[in-house]
C-alpha positions as CSV (number, residue, x, y, z in Angstrom):
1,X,0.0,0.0,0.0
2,X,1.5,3.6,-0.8
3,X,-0.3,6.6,1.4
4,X,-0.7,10.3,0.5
5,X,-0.6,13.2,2.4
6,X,-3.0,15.6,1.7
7,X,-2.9,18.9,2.8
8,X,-5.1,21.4,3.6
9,X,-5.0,24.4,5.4
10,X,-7.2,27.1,4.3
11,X,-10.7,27.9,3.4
12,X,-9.4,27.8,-0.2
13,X,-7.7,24.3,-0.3
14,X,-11.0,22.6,1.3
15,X,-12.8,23.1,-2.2
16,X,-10.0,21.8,-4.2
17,X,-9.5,18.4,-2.3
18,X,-13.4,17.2,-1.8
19,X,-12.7,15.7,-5.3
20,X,-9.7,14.4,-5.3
21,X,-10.8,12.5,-1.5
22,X,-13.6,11.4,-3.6
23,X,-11.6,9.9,-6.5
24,X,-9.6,8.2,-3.4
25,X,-12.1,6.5,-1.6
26,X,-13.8,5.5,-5.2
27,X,-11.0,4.0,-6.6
28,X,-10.0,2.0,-2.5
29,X,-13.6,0.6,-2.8
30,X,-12.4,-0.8,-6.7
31,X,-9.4,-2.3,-5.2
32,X,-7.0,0.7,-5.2
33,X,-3.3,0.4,-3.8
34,X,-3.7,4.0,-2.8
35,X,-4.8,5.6,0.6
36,X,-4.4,8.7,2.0
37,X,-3.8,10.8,5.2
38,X,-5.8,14.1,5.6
39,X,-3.6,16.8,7.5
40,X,-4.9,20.4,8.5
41,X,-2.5,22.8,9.3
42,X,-5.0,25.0,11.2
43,X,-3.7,27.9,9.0
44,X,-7.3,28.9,9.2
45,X,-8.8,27.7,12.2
46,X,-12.3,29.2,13.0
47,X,-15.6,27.5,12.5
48,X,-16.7,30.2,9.5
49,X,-13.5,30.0,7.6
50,X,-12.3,25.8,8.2
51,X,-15.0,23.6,10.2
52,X,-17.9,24.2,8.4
53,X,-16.5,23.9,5.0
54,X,-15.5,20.1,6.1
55,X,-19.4,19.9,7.4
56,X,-20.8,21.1,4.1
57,X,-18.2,19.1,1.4
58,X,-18.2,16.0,3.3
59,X,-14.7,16.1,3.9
60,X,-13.6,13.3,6.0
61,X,-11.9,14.7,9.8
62,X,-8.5,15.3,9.5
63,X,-6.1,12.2,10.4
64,X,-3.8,14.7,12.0
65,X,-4.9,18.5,13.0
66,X,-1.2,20.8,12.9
67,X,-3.1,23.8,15.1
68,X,-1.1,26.3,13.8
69,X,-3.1,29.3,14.2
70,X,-2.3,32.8,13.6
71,X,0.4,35.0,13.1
72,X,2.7,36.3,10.5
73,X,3.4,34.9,7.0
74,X,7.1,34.3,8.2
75,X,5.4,32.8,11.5
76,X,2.9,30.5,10.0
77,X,5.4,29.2,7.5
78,X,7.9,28.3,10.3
79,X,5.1,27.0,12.4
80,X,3.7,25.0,9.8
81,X,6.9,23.4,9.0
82,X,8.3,22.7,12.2
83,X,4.9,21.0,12.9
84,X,4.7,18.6,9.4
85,X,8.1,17.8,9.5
86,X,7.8,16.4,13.1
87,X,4.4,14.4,11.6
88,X,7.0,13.1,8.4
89,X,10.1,12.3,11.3
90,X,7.3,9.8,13.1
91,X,5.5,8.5,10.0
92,X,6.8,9.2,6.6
93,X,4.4,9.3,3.8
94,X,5.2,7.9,0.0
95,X,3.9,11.7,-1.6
96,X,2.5,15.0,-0.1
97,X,0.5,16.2,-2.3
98,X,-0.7,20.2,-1.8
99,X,-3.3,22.3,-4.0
100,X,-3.5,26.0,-4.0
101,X,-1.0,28.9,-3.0
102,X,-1.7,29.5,0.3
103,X,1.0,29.2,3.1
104,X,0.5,26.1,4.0
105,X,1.2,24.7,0.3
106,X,4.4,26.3,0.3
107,X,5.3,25.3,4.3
108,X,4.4,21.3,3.5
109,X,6.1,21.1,0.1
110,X,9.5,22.1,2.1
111,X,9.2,20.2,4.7
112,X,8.7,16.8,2.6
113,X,11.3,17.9,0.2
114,X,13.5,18.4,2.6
115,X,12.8,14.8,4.2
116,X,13.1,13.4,0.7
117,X,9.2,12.8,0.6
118,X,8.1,13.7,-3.8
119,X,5.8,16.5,-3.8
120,X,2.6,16.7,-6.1
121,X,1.1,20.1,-6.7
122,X,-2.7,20.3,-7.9
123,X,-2.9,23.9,-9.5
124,X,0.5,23.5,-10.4
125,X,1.6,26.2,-13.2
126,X,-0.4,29.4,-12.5
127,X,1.3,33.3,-12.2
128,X,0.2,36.7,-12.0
129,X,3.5,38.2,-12.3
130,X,2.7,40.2,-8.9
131,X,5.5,39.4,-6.5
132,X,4.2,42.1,-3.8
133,X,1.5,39.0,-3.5
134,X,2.5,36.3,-1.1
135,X,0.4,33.6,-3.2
136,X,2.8,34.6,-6.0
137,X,5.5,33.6,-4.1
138,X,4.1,30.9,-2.8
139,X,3.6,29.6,-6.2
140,X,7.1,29.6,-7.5
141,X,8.4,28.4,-4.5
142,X,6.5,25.0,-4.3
143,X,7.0,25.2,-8.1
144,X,10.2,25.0,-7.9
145,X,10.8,21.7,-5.8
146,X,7.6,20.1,-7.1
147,X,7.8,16.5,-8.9
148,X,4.8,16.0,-10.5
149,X,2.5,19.0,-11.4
150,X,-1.3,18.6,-11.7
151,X,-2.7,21.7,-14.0
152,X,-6.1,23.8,-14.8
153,X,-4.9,25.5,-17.7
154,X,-2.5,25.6,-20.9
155,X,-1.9,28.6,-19.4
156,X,0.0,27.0,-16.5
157,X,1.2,24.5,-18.7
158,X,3.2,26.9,-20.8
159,X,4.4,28.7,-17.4
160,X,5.7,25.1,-16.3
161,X,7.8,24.2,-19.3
162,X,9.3,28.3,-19.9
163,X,10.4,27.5,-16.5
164,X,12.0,24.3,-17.9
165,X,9.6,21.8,-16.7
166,X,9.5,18.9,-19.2
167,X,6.3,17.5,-20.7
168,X,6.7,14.0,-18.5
169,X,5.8,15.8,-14.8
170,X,2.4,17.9,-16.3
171,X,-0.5,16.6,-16.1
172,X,-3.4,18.7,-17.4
173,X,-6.0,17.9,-15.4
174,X,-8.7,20.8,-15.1
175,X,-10.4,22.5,-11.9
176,X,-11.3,20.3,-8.6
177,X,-12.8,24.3,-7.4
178,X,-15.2,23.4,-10.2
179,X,-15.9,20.1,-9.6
180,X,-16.5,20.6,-6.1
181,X,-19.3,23.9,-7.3
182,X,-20.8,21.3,-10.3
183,X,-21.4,18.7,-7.4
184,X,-23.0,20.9,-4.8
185,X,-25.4,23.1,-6.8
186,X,-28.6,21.5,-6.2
187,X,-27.6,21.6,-2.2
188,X,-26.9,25.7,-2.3
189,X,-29.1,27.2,0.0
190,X,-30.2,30.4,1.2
191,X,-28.6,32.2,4.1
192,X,-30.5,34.1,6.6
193,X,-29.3,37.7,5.6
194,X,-31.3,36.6,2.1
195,X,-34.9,37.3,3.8
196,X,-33.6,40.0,6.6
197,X,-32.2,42.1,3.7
198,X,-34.9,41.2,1.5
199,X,-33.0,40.4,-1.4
200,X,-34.1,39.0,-4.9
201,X,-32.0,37.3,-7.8
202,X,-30.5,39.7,-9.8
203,X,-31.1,42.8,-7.8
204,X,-27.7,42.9,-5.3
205,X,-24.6,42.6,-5.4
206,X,-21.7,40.7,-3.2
207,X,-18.5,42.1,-2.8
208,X,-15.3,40.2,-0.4
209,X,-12.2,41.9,0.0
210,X,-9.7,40.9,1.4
211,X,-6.1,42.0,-0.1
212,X,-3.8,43.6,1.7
213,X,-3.2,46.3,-1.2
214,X,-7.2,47.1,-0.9
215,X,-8.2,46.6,3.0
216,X,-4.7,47.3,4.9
217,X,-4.7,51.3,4.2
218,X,-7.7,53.2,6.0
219,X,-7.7,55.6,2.3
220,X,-8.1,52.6,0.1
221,X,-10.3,50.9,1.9
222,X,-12.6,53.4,2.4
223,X,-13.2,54.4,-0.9
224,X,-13.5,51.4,-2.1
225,X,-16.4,51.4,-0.5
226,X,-17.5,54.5,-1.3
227,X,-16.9,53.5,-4.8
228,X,-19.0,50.3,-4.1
229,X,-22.2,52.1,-2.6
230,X,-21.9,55.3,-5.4
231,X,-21.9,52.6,-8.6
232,X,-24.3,50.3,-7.3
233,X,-27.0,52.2,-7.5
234,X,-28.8,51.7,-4.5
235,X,-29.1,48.2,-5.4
236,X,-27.9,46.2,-1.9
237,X,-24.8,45.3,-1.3
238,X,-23.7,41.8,0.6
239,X,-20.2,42.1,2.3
240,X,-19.2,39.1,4.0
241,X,-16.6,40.2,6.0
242,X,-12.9,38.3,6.4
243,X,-11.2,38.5,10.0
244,X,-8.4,40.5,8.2
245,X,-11.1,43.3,6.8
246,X,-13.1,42.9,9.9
247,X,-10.6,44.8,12.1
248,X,-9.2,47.6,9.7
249,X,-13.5,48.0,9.4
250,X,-13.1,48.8,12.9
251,X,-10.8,50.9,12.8
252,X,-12.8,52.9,10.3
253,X,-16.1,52.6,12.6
254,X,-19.1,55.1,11.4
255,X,-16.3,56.3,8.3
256,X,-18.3,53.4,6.4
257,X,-20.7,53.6,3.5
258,X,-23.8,52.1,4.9
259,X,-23.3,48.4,2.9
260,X,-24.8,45.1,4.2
261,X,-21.9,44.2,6.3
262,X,-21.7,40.2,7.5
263,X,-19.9,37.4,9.4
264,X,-18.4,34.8,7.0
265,X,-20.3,32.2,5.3
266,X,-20.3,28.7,4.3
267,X,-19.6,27.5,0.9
268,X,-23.3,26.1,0.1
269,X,-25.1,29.7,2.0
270,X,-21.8,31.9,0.1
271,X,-22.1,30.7,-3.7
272,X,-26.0,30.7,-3.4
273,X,-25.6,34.1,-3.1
274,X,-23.0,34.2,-5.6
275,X,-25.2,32.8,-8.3
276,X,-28.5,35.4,-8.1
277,X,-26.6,38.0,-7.9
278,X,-26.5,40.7,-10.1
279,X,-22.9,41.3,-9.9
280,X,-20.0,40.2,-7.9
281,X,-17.0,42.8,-6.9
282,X,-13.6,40.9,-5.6
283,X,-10.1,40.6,-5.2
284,X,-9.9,37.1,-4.8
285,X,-9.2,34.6,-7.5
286,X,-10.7,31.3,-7.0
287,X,-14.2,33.6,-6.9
288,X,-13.3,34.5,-10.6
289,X,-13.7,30.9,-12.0
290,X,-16.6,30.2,-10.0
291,X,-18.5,33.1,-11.3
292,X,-17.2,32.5,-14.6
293,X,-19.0,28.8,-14.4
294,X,-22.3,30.6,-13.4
295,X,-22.3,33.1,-15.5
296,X,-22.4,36.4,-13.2
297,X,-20.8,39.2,-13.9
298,X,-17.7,39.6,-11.5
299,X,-15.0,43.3,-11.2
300,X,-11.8,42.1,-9.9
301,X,-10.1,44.4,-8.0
302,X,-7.1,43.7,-8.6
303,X,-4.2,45.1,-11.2
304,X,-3.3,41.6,-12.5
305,X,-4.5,37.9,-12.2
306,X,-3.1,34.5,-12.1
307,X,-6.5,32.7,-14.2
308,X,-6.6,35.0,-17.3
309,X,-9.3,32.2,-18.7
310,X,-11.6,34.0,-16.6
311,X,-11.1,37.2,-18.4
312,X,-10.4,35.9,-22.2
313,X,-13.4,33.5,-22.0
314,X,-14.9,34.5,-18.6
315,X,-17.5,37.2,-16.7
316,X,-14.3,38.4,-15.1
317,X,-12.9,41.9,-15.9
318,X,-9.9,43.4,-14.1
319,X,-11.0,46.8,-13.0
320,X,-7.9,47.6,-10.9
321,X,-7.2,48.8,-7.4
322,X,-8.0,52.6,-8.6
323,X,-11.3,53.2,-7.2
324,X,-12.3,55.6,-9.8
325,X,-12.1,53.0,-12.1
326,X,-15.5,51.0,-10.8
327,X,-18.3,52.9,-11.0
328,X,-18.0,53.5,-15.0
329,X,-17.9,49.9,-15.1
330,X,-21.0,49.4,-12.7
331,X,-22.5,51.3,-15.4
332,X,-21.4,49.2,-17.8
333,X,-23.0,45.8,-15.9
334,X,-26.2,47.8,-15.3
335,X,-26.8,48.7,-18.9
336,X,-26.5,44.8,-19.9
337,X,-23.1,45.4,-21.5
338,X,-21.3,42.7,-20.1
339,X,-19.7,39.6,-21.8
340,X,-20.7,36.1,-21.2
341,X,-18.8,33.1,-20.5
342,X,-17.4,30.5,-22.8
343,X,-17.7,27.7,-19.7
344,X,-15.3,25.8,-19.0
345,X,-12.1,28.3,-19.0
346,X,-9.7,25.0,-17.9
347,X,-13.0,21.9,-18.2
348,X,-13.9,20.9,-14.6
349,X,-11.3,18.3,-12.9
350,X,-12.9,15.1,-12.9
351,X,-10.1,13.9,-14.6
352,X,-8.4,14.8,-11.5
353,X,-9.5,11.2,-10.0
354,X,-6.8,10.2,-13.0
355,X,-4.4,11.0,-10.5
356,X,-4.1,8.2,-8.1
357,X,-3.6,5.7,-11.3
358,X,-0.7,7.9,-12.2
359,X,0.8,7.5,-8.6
360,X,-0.3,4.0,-8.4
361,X,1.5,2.7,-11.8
362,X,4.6,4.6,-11.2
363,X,5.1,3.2,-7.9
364,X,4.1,-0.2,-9.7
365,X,7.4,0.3,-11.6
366,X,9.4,1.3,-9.0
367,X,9.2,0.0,-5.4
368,X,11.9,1.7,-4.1
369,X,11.1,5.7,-3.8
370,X,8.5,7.6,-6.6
371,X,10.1,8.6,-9.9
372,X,9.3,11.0,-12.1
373,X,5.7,9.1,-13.3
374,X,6.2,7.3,-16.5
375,X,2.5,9.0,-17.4
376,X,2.9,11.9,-19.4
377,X,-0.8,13.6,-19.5
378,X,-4.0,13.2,-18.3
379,X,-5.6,15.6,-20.6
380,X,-7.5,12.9,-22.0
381,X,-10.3,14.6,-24.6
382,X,-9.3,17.9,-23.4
383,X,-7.9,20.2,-25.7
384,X,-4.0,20.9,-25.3
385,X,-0.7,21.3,-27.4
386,X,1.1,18.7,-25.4
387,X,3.1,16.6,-28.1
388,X,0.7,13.7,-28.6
389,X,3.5,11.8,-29.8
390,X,5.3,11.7,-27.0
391,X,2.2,10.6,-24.6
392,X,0.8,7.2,-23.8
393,X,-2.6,7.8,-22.0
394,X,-3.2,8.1,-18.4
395,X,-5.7,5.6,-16.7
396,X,-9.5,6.7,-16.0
397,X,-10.9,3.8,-14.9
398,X,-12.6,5.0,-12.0
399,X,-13.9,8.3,-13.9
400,X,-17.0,9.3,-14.0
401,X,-18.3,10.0,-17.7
């Protein structure tokens, strides 16, 4: 039997490995060699922003909880990896396997490097170019000491091999964020705030910030939000606060445009309001895609992105962190002149659950420690320029169609 470590650590990660524990447990039940062990760093550890998620994806309890809590970027990535490696010192694992670019992708990857553990990265490939962003480096760090590289895009894939990462470790896989949305749409449901602020599909908008470039300067901050309430119209606005814009929002105190202000959400309550609303206004990037899938309108506010499928064939427009720049385009949105999405950007990730067969036969062909797998792609029907005659197909026999 070979085991995995998963990782997760943040509210982001929790979305991208539902699927990929799903493919697991499918392909154990068929007779798989693989299993896995789940491990959460605790790099976000309240209910709204980690227990809940778990709750609502039906993600298995973690085999092994790291607690790390708060603190600085420098402190969580030393906590974090003080923490794993201690796990990998008592029980070493055959492959850690990390999604994302949060901190605790970049914290595990070292650590099991380090201990000579083979590192997979799901969402393997992607840039923005933006090194003031700790995701950026986050992402060319793991990158960089990464085996096998699991992909959403051509995009990444073309990042991967300019930074000379040969055909034989990408696998283009597509988007376990999408799968997970696909798979929970007929269980959204409505949060609370949706009859106390009486709202109707199509006629609010949601906005999340969370940046530091947009919340951590009292100026910024507050007009963005004074360029939120002008271009909306009156329509309401839904805010779900994050812990990091909740406390520069009260610093501001009655400085604030009078928006719908509220406590974090879960996923199912969160994307139900995501997809009736008129509009959604963000600087995250994992919201882009989503939006993109439902078709709603989304204003990043942001100068650059790391998914530009989400603008080229998406809802998604970059607007900037100039807050002059978003009310014109709130007019734009409210007069209907908005493009639509060409869904998928990257296809949805089912092929994802390809992965444990890759792991599985190169492990098969060498007992001893994980090679570079002997699978070269597992973009199956999916459109690509991977050199086709270089490939032999990757397994799918526990795929859904």
């Amino acid at each position: 039997m070979k085991r995995i470590d998963l990782i997760a650590g943040a509210r982001p990660n929790f979305m991208k490995i539902a699927p990929i524990i799903d493919a697991l447990k499918a392909a154990e039940k068929r007779g798989g060699a693989l299993r896995y062990r789940l491990i959460h760093t605790g790099q976000h550890y309240d209910r709204a922003m980690s227990g809940s998620f778990f709750e609502e994806l039906g993600i298995p309890d973690p085999d092994i909880n790291l607690e790390v809590g708060s603190g600085t970027q420098a402190e969580q990535t030393a906590a974090i990896m003080v923490a794993y490696e201690k796990v990998l010192l008592k029980e070493k694992s055959d492959l850690c396997l990390v999604v994302g670019d949060v901190t605790s992708t970049m914290a595990c990857s070292i650590a099991a490097r380090k201990l000579g553990v083979p590192v997979a990265h799901v969402e393997g490939g992607i840039r923005s170019g933006d090194w003031t962003m700790p995701e950026e480096i986050n992402r060319v760090v793991t990158d960089s000491i990464t085996n096998w590289f699991f992909t959403t895009s051509e995009t990444a894939n073309d990042s991967l091999r300019r930074a000379g990462v040969t055909d034989d470790r990408i696998c283009f896989v597509g988007n376990t964020m999408i799968d997970t949305l696909l798979k929970q749409l007929p269980r959204l449901r409505q949060p609370t705030c949706w009859e106390s602020l009486a709202l109707e599909t199509g006629k609010y908008f949601v906005v999340t910030l969370h940046r530091p470039a947009n919340v951590d300067g009292e100026h910024q901050l507050l007009q963005l939000l004074d360029a939120i309430a002008e271009g909306t119209c009156g329509l309401p606005v839904v805010f779900p606060v994050h812990p990091r814009t909740a406390k520069n929002l009260r610093d501001l105190d009655s400085k604030t445009p009078q928006l719908n202000y509220i406590d974090p959400l879960g996923y199912l309550e969160f994307n139900y309001l995501v997809r009736h609303a008129k509009g959604v206004i963000t600087d995250s990037g994992g919201i882009t895609e989503e939006t993109t899938v439902l078709g709603v309108p989304c204003l990043t506010l942001r100068d650059n992105t790391e998914r530009p499928e989400t603008i080229t064939i998406g809802t998604n427009k970059l607007i900037g962190t100039d807050p002059s720049k978003l009310p014109p385009a709130l007019v734009r949105l409210m007069a209907g002149q908005w493009k639509k999405a060409r869904f998928p950007p990257s296809g949805t990730a089912r092929r994802q659950r390809g992965s444990s067969s890759i792991w599985s036969e190169s492990w098969k062909d060498n007992e001893q420690e994980p090679s570079t797998p002997k699978t070269e792609s597992a973009i199956g029907n999916m459109p690509g320029r991977m050199k086709r005659e270089n490939l032999r197909p990757c397994h799918y026999d526990f795929c859904e169609s």
